[in-house]
C-alpha positions in Angstrom: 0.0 0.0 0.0 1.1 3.4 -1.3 1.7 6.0 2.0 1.2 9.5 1.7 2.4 12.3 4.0 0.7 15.9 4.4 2.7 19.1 5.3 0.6 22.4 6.6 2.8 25.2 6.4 1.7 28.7 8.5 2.0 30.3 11.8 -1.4 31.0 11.8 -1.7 27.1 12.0 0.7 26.3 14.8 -0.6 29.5 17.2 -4.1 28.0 16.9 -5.9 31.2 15.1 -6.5 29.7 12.1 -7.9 25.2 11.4 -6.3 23.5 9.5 -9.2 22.3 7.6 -7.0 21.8 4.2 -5.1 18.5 5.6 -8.1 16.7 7.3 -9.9 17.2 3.4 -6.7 16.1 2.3 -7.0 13.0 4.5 -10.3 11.9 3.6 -9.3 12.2 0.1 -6.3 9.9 0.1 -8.1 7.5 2.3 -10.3 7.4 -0.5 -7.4 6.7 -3.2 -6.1 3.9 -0.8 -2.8 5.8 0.5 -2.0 5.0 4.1 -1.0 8.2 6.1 2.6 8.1 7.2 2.6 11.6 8.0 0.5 14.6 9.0 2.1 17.6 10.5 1.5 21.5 10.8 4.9 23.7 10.6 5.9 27.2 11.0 7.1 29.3 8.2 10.2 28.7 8.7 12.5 27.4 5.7 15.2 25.2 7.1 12.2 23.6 9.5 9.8 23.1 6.0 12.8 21.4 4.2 13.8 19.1 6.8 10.6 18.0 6.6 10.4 17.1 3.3 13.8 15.2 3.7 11.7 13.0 5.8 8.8 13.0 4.1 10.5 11.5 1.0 11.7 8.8 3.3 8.7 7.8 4.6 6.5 8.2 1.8 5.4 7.9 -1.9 3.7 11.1 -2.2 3.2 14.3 -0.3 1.4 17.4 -0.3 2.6 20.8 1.2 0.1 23.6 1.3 1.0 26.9 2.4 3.0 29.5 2.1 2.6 30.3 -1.8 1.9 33.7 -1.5 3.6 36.7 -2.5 4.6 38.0 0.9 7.7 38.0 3.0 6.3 34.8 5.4 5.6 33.0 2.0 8.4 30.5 2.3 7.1 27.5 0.7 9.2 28.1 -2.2 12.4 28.9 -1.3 12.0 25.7 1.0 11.2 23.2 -1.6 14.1 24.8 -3.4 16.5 23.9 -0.3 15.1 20.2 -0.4 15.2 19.8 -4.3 19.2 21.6 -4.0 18.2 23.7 -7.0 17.9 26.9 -7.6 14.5 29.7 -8.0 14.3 30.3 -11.8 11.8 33.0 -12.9 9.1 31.7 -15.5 8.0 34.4 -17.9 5.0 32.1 -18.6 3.6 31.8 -14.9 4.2 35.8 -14.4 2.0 36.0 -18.2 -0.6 33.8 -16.7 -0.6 35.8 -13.0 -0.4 39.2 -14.6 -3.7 38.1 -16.9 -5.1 37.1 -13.6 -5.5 40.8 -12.6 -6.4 42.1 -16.0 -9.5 39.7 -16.5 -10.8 40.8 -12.9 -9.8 45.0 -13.2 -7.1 45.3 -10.9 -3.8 46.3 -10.6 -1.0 43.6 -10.4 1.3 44.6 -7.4 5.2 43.9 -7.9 5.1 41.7 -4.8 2.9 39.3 -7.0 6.2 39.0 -8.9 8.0 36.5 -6.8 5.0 33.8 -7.5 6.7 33.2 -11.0 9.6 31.6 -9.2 9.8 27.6 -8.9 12.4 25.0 -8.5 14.8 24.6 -11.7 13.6 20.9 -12.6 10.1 21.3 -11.0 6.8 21.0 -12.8 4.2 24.3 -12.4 0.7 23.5 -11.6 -1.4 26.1 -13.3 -3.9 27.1 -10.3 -7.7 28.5 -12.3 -8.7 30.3 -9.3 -6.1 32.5 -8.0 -2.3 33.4 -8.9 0.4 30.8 -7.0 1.6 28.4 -9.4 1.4 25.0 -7.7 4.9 23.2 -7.8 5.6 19.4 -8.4 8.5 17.9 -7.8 9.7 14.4 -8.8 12.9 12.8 -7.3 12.8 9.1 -7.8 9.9 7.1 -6.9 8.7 9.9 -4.5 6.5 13.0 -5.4 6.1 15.9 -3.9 2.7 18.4 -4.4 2.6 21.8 -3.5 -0.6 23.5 -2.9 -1.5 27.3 -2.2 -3.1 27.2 1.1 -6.3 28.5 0.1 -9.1 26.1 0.4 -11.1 27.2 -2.9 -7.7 27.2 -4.8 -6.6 24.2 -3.0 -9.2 21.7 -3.9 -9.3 22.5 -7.5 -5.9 22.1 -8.1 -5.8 18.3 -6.1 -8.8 17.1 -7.8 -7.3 18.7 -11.0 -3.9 18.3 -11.5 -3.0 15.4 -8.4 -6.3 13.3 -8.1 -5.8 11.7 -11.6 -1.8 11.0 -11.5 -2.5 9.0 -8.1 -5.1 7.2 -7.9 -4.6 4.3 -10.7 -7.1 1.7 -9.7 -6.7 2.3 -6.1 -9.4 2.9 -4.5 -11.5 2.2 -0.7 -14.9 2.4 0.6 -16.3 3.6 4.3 -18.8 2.7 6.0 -19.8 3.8 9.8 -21.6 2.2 12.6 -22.9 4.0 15.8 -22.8 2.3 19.0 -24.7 3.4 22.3 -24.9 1.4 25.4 -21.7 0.0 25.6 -18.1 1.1 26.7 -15.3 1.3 24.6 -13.4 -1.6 26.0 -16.7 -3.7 25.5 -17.1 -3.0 21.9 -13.6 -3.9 21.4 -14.1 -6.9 23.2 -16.8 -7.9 21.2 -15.5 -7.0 18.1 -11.9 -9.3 18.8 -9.7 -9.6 16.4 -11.6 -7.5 13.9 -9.9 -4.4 15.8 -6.1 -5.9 14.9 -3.9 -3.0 13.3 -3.5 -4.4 9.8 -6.9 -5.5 9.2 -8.9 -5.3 6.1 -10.9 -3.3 6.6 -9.4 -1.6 9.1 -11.8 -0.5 12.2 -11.4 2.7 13.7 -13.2 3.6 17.4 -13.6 6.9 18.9 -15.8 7.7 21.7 -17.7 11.3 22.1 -20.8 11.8 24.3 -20.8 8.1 25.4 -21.8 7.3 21.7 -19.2 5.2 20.0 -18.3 5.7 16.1 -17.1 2.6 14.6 -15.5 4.0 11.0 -14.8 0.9 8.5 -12.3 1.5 5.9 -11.9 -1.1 2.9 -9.4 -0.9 1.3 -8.0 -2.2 -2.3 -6.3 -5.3 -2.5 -6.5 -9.4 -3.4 -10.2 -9.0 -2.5 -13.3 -6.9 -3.4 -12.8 -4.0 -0.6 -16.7 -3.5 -1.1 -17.4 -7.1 -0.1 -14.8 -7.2 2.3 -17.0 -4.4 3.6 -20.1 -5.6 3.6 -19.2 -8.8 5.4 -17.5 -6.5 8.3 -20.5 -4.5 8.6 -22.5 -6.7 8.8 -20.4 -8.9 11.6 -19.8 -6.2 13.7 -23.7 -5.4 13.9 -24.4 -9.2 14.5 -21.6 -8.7 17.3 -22.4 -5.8 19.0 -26.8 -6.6 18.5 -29.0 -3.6 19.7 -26.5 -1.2 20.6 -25.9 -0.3 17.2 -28.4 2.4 16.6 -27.6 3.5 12.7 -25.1 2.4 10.1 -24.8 6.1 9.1 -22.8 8.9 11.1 -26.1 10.4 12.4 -27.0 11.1 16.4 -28.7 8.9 19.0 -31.6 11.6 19.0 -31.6 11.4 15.7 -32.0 8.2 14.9 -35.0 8.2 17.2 -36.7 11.0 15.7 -36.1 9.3 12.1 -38.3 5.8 13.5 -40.9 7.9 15.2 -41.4 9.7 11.9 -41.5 6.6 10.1 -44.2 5.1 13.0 -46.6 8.2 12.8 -45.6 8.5 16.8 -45.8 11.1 18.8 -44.0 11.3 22.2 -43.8 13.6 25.1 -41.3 14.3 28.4 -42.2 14.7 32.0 -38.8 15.3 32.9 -37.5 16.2 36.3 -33.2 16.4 37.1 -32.5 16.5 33.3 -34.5 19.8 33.2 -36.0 19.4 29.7 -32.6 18.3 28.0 -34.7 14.8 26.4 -37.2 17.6 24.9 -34.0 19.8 23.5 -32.5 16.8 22.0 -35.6 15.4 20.5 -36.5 19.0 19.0 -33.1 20.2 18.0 -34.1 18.1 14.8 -35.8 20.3 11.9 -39.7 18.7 11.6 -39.8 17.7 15.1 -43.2 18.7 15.2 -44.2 15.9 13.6 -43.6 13.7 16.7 -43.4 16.0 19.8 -46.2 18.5 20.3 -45.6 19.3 25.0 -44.1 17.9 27.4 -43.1 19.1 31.3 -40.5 20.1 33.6 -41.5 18.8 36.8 -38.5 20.1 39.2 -39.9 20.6 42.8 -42.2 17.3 44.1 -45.2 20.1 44.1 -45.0 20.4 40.3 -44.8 16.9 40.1 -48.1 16.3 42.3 -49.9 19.6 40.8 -49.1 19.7 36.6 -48.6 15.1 36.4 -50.9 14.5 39.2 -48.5 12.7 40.8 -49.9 11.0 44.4 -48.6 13.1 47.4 -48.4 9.7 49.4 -46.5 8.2 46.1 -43.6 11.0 46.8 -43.7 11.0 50.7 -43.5 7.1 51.0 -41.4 6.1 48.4 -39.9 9.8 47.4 -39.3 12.0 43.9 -36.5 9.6 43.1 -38.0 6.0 43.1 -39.7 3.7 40.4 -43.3 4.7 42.1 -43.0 8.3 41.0 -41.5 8.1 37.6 -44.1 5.4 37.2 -47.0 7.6 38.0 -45.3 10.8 35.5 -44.8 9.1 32.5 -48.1 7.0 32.9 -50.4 10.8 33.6 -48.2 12.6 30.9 -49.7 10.0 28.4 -53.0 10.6 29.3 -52.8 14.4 29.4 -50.9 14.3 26.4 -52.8 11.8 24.6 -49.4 11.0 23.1 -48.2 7.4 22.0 -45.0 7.3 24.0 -43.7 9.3 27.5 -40.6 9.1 28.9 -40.3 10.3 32.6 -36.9 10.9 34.4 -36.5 12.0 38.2 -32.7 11.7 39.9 -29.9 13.2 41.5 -27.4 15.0 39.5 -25.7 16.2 42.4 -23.3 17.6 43.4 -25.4 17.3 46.3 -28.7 15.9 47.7 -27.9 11.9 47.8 -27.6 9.6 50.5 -26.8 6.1 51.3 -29.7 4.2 49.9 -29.8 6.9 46.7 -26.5 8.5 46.4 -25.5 11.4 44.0 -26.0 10.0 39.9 -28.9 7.9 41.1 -31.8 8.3 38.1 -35.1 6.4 37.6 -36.4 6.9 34.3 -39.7 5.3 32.6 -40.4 4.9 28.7 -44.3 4.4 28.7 -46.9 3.2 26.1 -50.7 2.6 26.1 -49.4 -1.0 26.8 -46.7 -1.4 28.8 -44.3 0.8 30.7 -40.3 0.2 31.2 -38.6 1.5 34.2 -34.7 1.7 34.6 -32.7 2.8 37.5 -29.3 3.9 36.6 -26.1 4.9 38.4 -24.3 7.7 36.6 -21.8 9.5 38.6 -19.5 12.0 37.1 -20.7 15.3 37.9 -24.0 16.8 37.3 -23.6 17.7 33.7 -22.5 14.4 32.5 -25.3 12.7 34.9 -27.6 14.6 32.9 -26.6 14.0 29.5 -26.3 9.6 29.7 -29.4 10.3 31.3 -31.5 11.5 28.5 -29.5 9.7 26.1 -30.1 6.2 27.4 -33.9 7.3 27.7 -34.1 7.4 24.1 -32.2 4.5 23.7 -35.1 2.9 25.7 -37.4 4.2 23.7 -35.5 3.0 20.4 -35.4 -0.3 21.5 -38.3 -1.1 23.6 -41.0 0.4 22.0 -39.9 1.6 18.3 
């Protein structure tokens, strides 16, 4: 497998004022064209720094792409660094100053003599004519490596890799994705479940991040003896055999959302009676555009005389057994369905903490109940963490209920 290595070049980019969204749309890119990524690094503009780089870079790799530092300006060093690596000198190019000079005429505006210094490349290098602005790229070919180099504008950037770079490397190379989102497990447990289908060197190769307690499994077939897109396929489809109900989509779409999506497909409607979370399951659920279709009210029920006055909950319910119990989350979710006349309610009463628990209910204790005309599931959880993260599993794995016990 071919391996690739990506060079950022810009103070802007090592200070932290400015993302570096060029290399990760770089990345996805020559994942795409089946190049493994030996290297990805952001440097200042500093020559000497840039051109060691590339001395490495060539080592390491088939092909690399520099962007940056093409401008006409005095921190523009790109060139003069690729001319240290190459060991050849700047050469002006009447052509390239013909082509940038033109750029200015066709638009009305008045070429500066700075703009000069873009006509320079490499003696030996290859210009790459850029459509959208005036740097040149520059390509240079030393042996069996190549090196690309961009302008640093995105606009500019893009066109010139899907114009000039795209077509030299991708021969019949190519990879296919697929991505699986996990909720309900921990990381270690996917990976336990999954086996040997995580070893480095795998085909596909299986990727895990965590974020929000959701998990996103990102599958990568890649080229090779095989069909990648079978390969794929068979993966997929092992992992979700694998890891059962706690897969929630096979696209890279949220929790939240994929609940909304099979209520909309149902013709459901479903409403909150929601106490510690303090209405974060109805944000979730109507942070999605059309969420009208499926959630018309629901309530935040904080103090046990909201809970007894808007949900009707029984004042002996909360004095024998309490706000935080099965009783009372029982009784909330069952009255929110009949004053909502909704098809689903999902109750949730806890302790978020910091303070407020004790021995028998201590801090990240939550009750939650997912209710239908039916039948009615009640969960107690232990979530400790602070009162933020309490909060968030909490509605989260409500829905999850909800997606798997009644939709």
């Amino acid at each position: 497998m071919k391996k690739a290595a990506l060079i950022s070049v810009g103070n802007e980019l090592i200070n932290g004022s400015c993302y570096d969204s060029n290399a990760e749309w770089l990345k996805s890119k020559l994942i795409d064209l089946s190049f493994e990524l030996s290297l990805s690094i952001k440097l200042p503009d500093e020559q000497q720094c840039v051109a060691k780089a590339l001395k490495y870079a060539s080592e390491f790799s088939d092909v690399c792409i520099i962007t940056g530092g093409l401008g006409p300006t005095k921190d523009d060093i790109t060139r003069e660094a690729l001319s240290l690596f190459a060991g050849e000198p700047l050469v002006y190019r009447d052509d390239l100053y013909a082509r940038i000079a033109e750029y200015f005429q066709k638009r009305g505006r008045t070429m500066s003599r700075v703009n000069s210094v873009q006509a320079y490349i490499p003696e030996g290098s290859e210009p790459l004519l850029n459509n959208q602005g005036t740097a040149p790229g520059i390509k240079i070919t030393s042996d069996s490596f190549v090196l690309y180099s961009l302008p640093g504008v995105p606009s500019e950037m893009k066109a010139m890799f899907e114009e000039h770079i795209a077509p030299e490397i991708s021969g019949k190379a190519f990879a296919f994705r697929k991505t699986l989102k996990v909720f309900g497990l921990g990381e270690s447990s996917a990976a336990e479940l999954l086996g040997d289908m995580m070893n480095r060197g795998s085909n596909p190769e299986i990727n895990c991040t965590v974020k929000e307690y959701v998990i996103t499994l990102s599958f990568l077939a890649r080229a090779g003896r095989e069909d990648p897109e079978k390969l794929l396929h068979l993966s997929v489809d092992k992992a979700k055999s694998l890891l059962g109900e706690c897969v929630y989509a096979d696209e890279d779409i949220s929790l939240p959302e994929a609940v909304a999506r099979k209520l909309l497909d149902s013709r459901k409607i479903v409403t909150t009676a929601e106490s510690c979370t303090g209405g974060l399951i109805a944000k979730l659920l109507t942070d999605i555009s059309g969420s009208s279709a499926y959630f018309q009210n629901g309530w935040i029920t904080y103090s046990n005389e909201a809970k007894s006055r808007q949900l009707g909950v029984l004042s002996e319910t909360l004095k024998q057994y309490g706000a935080v119990s099965e009783q009372t989350v029982s009784e909330m979710a069952e009255n929110a369905l009949k004053i909502s006349e909704a098809d689903f309610s999902i109750s949730v009463s806890g302790i978020a903490g910091p303070s407020g628990g004790s021995e028998q209910k201590p801090v990240g204790t939550v009750y939650i109940c997912v209710a239908s005309k039916e039948k009615s599931v009640v969960r107690r959880l232990f979530y400790p963490g602070g009162r933020k993260a309490c909060r968030l599993r909490t509605a989260l794995t409500a829905l999850d209920v909800l997606r798997r016990e009644f939709l």
